[in-house]
N, C-alpha and C positions, 0 to 999 in steps of 0.2 A: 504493500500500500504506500510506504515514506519512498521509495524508490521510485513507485510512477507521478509522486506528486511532485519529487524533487529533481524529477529529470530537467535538463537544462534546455524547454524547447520555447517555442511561441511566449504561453505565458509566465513565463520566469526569465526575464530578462536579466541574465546576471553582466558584471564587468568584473577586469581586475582586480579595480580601486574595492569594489563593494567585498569579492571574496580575502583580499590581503585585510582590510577591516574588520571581518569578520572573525578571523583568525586571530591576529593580534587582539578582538576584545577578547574571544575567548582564553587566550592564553593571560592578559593583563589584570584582565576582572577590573577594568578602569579606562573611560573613554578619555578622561585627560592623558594617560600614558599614553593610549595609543592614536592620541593627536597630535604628541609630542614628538612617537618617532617616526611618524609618519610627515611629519612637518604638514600640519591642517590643524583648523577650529575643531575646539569638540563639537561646535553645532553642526558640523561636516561630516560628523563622525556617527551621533546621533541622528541624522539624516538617513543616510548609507543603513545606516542598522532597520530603523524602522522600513523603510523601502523593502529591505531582505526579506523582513516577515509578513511585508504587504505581496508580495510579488508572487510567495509560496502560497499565502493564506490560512497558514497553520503558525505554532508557535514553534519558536526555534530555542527559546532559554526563559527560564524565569529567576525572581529575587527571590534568592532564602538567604537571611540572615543581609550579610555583610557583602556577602558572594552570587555570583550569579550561576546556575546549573543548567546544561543543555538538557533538553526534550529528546527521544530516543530522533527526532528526526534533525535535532541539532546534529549531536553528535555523527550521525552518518553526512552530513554536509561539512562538517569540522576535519573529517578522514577524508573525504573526497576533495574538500579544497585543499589539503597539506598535501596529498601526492597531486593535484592538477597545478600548485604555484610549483613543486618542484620538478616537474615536467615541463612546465612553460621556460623555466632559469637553464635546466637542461637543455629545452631545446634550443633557446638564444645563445648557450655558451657553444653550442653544436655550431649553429651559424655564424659565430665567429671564428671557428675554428676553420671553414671553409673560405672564410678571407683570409684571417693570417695565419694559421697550421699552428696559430700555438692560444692554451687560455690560463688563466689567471690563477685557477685551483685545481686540485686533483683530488678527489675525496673518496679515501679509502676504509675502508672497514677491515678490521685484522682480529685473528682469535690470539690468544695470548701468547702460544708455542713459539708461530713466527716475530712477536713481537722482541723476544731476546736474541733470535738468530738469525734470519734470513733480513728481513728487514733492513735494521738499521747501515748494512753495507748497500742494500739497496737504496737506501735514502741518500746515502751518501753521495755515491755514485750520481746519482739522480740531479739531483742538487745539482754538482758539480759542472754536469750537460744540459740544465736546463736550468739558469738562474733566476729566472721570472716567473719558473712555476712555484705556485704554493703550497704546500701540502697540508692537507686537512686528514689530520689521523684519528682515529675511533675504534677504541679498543674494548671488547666485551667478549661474553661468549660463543662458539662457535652459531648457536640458533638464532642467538637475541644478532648479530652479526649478519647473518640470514635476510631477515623480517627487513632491516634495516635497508637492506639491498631490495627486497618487494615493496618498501613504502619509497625506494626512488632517495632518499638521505646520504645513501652513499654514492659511487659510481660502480665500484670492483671489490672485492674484498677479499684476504688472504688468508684461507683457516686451514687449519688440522681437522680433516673429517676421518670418518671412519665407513665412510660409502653410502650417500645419498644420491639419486634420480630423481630430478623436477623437470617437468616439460618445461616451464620457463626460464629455466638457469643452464648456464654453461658451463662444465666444471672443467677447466682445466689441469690436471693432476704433475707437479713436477718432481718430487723428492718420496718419498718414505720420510714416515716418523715414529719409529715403533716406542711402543710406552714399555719404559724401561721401571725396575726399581733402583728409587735413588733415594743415599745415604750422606755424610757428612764422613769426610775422607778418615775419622781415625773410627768409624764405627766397625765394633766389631766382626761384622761380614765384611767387610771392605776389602779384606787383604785374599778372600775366599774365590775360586777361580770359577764354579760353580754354584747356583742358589737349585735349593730345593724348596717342595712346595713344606717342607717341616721348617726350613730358617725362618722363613717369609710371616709362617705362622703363630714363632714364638715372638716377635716383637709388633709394640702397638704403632697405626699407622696414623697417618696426617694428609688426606686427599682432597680432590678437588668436590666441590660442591655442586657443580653443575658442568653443562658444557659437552663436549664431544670427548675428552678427558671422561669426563665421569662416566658418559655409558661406554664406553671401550671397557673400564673398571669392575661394570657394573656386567657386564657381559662374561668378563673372566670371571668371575666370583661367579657366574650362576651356571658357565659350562664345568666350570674345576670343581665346582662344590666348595670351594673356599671360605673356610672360617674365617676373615680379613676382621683384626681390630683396629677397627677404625676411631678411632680416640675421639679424634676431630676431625674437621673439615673447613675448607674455608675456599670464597671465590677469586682469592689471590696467592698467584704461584709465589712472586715475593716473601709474602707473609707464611708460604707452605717451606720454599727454602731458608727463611730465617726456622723455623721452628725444628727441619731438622738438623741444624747448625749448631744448635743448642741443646740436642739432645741423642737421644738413640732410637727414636724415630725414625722410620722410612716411611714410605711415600710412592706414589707412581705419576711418573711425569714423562711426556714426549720427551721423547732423546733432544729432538733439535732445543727444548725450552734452555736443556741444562748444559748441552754440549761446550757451550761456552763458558762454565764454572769450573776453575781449576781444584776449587775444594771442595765438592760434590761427587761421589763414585757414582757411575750409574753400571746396574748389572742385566743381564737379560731376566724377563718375566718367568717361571718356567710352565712351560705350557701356556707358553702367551697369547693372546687373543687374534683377532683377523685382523691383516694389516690394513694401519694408519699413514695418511697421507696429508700433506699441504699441499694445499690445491689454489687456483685461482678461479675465483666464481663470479659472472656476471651476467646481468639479464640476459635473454636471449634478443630482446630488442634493444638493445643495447648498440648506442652507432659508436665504432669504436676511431677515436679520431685519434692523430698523430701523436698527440700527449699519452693516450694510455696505450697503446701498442708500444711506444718506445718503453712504457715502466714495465710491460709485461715481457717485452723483451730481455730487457736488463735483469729479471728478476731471476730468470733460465739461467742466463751469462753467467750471475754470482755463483748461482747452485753447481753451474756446469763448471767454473774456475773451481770451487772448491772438493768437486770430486774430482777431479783431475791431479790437487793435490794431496787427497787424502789418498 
């Protein structure tokens, strides 16, 4: 029913100005703010609003309290204008990229693994050949990562999956990342050239919370029958490698997270799960212009230099 009132035909004459207005009240919960960064009167602003809900003929939000709350038919026009203004910025950065091959930002999404290893040599690199690009980084879990790439917020994103298929997405797969168990270099496995499923099982662990990490985890534990004490958990690998830094804790982390810690052992899983991968993921409609083909390039080059010298 909210979907054939609020379609965008004859009588719903929407614009721009009215949906960026709209958005911003919603997010502001105040018409003076959002005349301020909009550079307009608030009676400009309170205009634009009434109109919206003249135009629909339903209600789009009401006053409670302090605050203002969307109507289920707000809310579906609140999601529909955040991914139509960042399809309309997409598509003008698109069309400037066809006058000058180069734009302003480059907005990636990454899950945490490559954020300690592949990455930052990509960045560097990146930078270095392209001084006037921006980089806009965003870092979360491998799903919430995902979603972000379906609401159009990011452009590409680089995660550790463990094997997903979307008609709408393109996954590009470059490296292995197998989840390793990792330790703090004087623990006592550490020096051990083999782990059994009896080490693993005498001491308490410190995992990941969520993410593509946790069901790889969550999948060993349920093919091995795995007692795992899991002490704790947390959704930061930092705060997972500080904790077993400090103790005699282990842990299961992507090899690439750690590979780059000189004081962390990492040992193989035994009987480890189905391999994980870093992949690059982007929509399928997706116009890939000269700025992100060159970072997807370069991002191959690093991985392809570094196994070349391992």
């Amino acid at each position: 029913m909210y979907r054939e009132n609020l379609y965008l035909g004859v009588e719903a004459k929407l614009n721009t100005k009215q949906l960026m207005i709209f958005k911003q009240f919603v997010e502001f919960q105040n018409e003076n703010a959002v005349a301020e960064s909009m550079n307009i009167t608030q009676p400009t602003v309170t205009f634009h609003l009434k109109n919206l809900n003249k135009n629909y003929g339903i209600p789009l939000y009401y006053k409670k309290g302090k605050h203002f709350k969307l109507t289920e038919a707000g809310e579906l026009l609140y999601r529909n204008t955040t991914k139509l203004l960042n399809l309309m910025q997409e598509t003008n950065e698109v069309m400037a990229d066809f006058k000058a091959s180069k734009r302003g930002t480059l907005k990636i999404g990454a899950s945490h693994a490559p954020v300690y290893h592949i990455l930052p040599e990509a960045f560097k690199n990146y930078m270095h050949h392209h001084p006037n690009i921006q980089i806009d980084l965003t870092v979360d879990t491998a799903p919430n990562i995902i979603q972000k790439l379906r609401n159009r917020e990011i452009e590409i994103a680089v995660i550790s999956e463990n094997g997903f298929y979307e008609n709408d997405l393109k996954v590009k797969r470059f490296m292995e990342n197998e989840l390793m168990v990792a330790m703090y270099k004087d623990h006592p496995l550490a020096h051990q050239q083999e782990l059994t499923m009896k080490d693993v099982e005498q001491y308490d662990f410190v995992i990941h919370s969520g993410g593509s990490t946790r069901e790889s985890i969550d999948e060993w534990r349920r093919d091995n029958l795995v007692s795992l004490r899991a002490r704790m958990q947390s959704n930061s690998l930092s705060s997972i490698l500080e904790t077993i830094k400090h103790s005699k804790y282990l842990s299961l982390i992507s090899h690439s997270a750690i590979q780059h810690r000189n004081d962390i052992i990492c040992k193989k899983v035994p009987n480890g799960p189905k391999p994980r991968y870093i992949s690059i993921v982007y929509r399928d409609d997706l116009y890939l212009t000269p700025v992100i083909q060159n970072f997807i390039s370069l991002i191959y080059n690093v991985n392809f230099e570094e196994t070349m010298q391992n």
